[in-house]
N, C-alpha and C positions, 0 to 999 in steps of 0.2 A: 694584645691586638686581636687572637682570635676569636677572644668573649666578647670583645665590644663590635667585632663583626656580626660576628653572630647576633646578637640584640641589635644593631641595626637591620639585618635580615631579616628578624622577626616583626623589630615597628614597620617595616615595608611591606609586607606580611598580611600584618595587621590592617595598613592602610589603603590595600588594595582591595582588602574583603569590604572595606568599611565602604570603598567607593562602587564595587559590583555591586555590591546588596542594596544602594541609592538608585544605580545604573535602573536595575532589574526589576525594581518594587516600582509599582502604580501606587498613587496614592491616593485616596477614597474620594477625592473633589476633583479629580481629575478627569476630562473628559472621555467620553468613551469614543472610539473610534467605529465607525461602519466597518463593516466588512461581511460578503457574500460566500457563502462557504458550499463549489457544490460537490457531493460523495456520488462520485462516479459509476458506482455499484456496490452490491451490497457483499461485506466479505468481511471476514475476518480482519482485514488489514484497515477497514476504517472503525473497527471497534474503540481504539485511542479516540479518536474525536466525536465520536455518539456521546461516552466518558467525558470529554471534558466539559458538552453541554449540559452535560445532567449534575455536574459537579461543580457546575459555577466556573470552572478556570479559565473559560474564555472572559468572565465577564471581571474575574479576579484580574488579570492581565491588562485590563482597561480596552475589552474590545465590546462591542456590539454585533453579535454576529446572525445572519439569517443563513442554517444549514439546512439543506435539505436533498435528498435522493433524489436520481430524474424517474418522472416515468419509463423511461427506456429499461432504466437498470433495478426498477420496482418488477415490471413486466417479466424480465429475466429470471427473475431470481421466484418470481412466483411459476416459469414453464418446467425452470431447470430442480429446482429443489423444494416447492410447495409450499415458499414462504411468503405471508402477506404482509408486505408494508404499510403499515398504520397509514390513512390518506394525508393526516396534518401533517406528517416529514417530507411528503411529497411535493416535489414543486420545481419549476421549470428555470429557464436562462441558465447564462454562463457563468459562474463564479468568478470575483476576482482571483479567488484559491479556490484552482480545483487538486478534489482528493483523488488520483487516479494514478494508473499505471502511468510509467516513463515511456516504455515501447510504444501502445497506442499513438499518445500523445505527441511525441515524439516525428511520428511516421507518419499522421495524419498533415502533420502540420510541415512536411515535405512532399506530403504530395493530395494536396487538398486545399486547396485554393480559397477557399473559404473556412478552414479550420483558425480559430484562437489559437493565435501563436503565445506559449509558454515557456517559462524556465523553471526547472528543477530546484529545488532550494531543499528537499528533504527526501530521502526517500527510506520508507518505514517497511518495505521487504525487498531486499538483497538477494536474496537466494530462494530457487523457486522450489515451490511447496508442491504443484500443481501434480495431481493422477492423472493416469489415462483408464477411464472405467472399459467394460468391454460386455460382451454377451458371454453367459456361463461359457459355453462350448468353446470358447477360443483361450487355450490351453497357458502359454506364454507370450512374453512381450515378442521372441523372434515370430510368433504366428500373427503378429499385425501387419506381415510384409504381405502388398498386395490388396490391405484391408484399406478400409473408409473411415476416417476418422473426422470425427468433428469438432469445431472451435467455435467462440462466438464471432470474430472479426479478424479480415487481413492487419495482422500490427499488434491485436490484441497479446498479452501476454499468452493466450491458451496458443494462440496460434504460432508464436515465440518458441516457446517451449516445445509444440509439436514439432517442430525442425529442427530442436537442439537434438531430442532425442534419435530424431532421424538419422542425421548426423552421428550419432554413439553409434548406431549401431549398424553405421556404416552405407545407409540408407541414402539414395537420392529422393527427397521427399515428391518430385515432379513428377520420378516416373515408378517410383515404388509404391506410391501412395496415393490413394485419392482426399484430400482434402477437402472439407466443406465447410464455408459459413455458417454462423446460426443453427448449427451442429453441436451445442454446446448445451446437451440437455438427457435425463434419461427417457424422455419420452418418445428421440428425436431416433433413438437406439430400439424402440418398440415399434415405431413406424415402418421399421427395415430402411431407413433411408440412408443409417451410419451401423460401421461395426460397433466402434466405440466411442469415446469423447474422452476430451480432455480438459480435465474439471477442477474447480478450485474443492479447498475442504470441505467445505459447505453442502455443495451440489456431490463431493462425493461421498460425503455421509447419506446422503437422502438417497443414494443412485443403489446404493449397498443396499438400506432398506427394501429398496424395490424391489431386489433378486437380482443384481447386475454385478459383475464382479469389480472390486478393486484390482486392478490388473498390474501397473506399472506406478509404486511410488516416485517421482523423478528426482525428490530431495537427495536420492540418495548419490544422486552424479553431480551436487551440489553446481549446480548449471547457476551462472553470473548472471542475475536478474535485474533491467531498470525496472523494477515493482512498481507498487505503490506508492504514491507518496505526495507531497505537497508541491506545487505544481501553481508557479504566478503567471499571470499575464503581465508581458513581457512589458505593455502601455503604460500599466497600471504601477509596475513596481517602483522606476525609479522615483516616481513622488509619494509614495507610500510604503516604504522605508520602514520605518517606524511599527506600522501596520503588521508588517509582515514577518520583521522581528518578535513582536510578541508575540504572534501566534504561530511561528516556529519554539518558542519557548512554552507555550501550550501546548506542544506538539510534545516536548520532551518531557514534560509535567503530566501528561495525561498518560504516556507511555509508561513510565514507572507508576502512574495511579493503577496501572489495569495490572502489573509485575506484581504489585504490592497488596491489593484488595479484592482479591478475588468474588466476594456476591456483589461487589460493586459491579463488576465485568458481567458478573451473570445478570442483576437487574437491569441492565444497561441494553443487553441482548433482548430480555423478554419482551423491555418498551418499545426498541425503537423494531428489530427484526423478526418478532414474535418466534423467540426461540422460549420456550419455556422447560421442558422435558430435562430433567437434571443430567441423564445420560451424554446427553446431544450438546449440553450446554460445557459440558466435562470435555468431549469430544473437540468441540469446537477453542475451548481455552488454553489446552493442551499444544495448541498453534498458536496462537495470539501471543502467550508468553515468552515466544521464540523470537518475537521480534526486537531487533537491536534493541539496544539501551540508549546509542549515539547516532542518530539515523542520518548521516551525513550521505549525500546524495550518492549512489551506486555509479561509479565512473568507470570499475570494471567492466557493468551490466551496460550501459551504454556505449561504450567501446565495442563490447561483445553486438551489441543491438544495430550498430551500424555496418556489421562484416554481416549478419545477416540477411538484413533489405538492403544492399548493396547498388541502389539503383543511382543514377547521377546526381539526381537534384541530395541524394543523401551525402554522395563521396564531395561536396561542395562545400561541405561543416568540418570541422573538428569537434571532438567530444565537448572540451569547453565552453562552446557555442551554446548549450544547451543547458549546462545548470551554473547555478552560484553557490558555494560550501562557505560563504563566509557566516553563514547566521549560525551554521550548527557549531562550525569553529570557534565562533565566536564565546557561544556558553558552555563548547566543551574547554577550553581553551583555560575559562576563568574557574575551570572544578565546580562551577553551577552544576553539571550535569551529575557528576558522582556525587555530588553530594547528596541528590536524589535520593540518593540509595544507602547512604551511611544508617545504621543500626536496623539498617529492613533487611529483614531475608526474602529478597527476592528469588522470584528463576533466573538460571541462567539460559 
């Protein structure tokens, strides 16, 4: 009895692979799907999907996809860390998937009346990466009490993160601290208008360059982040299903591409963010590699995310309200995902 269990547990086995790997494959006369793809800003954590345009896996997956960066988040990223975005990636409207922060997002769409209401389906950074740079003369992170720090926007992750840490270290961020918008740059620090900011890796590699210090790692208080991450409209989902399942499966496809092929990641950067400098581009992969392998939506980070903006129209939700974990469940679920990774040395 227990052999012939056993061989039935394995034709089941077998026949469940037989049936994911049907589920999961598009098949080459199959129609391709639309879909609007927009990256929120320019960062490390949309590196996966720069990756999966340049490597075909959106188009592998059976989708049609038009990506591209806002001017908003082109402009940014050319104040805060000198980098120019190629014009043909640039381009305007709302994604039916956007690539962006959970918090933003999140908090926009509670108190902004006109924001695209979304749901969380992925989120591809967890735990926050984000520095606070500073001017040489300001010694330690306890000498920011009483300083000016800057963020790009109320909700934004920088701004997130600015209060987590406030909070560690015992801080009232209202009255210990001066905070500013659009604050989120090293130029903004040479102006005398901020002590320091609070910068993603990018902006603080380029803030170092400049003579500005790395001042407070905050990865290190591994602070619960709604990051990054894949992000539907709420409209749009229920009939495009389908849609959204494949490119959450391009989502976990492109993740292990970037673990696994490192001058992939690097060519990837030089086309679409004009990172070229092998230094920088080291710099910069050295974080990219850190992100999940399973990027199921951050339900800590959103929990954590709503004791923070604690305002009514927010305490009206439950966490749940806001994301769906069935897509990434669904491929971690079936070992689609590890298997990703079977005979690669990836990072961990």
């Amino acid at each position: 009895m227990p052999g012939c269990m056993k061989r039935c547990a394995l034709l089941m086995s077998g026949l469940l692979g037989c049936l994911l790997a049907s589920v999961l494959t598009v098949r080459a006369d199959d129609k391709l799907l639309p879909l609007t793809v927009e990256l929120g800003d320019v960062s490390l954590t949309k590196l996966p999907f720069v990756m999966a345009a340049e490597a075909g896996i959106y188009q592998r997956n059976g989708l049609e996809v038009r990506q591209f960066i806002t001017p908003n988040a082109a402009e940014l990223i050319r104040r805060s860390a000198g980098l120019v975005v190629p014009r043909e990636f640039v381009g305007t409207g709302a994604g039916d998937i956007n690539i962006g922060g959970g918090s933003p997002t999140l908090v926009r769409m509670t108190s902004d009346a006109r924001a695209p209401q979304r749901v969380v389906l992925a989120t591809t950074d967890d735990v926050s990466r984000f520095h606070i740079v500073s001017r040489q003369d300001i010694v330690s992170a306890q000498d920011l009490k009483g300083k000016r720090i800057g963020f790009s926007g109320v909700g934004a992750l920088s701004h997130y993160v600015t209060i987590l840490f406030a909070q560690h270290m015992g801080w009232d961020y209202t009255r210990d601290l001066s905070l500013f918008a659009n604050g989120a740059g090293a130029d903004v620090i040479r102006s005398g208008r901020v002590d320091a900011f609070t910068a993603d890796e990018i902006a603080t590699a380029e803030a170092v360059r400049q003579g500005f210090k790395d001042l407070v790692d905050t990865g290190v208080y591994r602070f619960p982040m709604p990051g990054s991450g894949v992000n539907a409209e709420k409209s749009w989902l229920p009939k495009n299903r389908e849609a959204a399942a494949r490119f959450v499966k391009s989502t976990v496809e492109a993740i292990a591409l970037l673990k696994n092929d490192k001058p992939a990641a690097f060519a990837a950067m030089a086309k679409w963010y004009g990172i070229t400098e092998p230094t920088r581009q080291e710099e910069v992969y050295a974080q990219a590699a850190q992100l999940p392998r399973k990027p199921y939506p951050s339900v800590e980070g959103i929990g954590k995310m709503m004791d923070v903006y604690n305002y009514r129209e927010m305490r009206l939700h439950r966490p749940e309200d806001f994301y769906d974990a069935s897509f990434v469940a669904e491929l971690d679920q079936s070992g689609y995902i590890d298997g990703l990774y079977k005979g690669a040395a990836a990072p961990q």
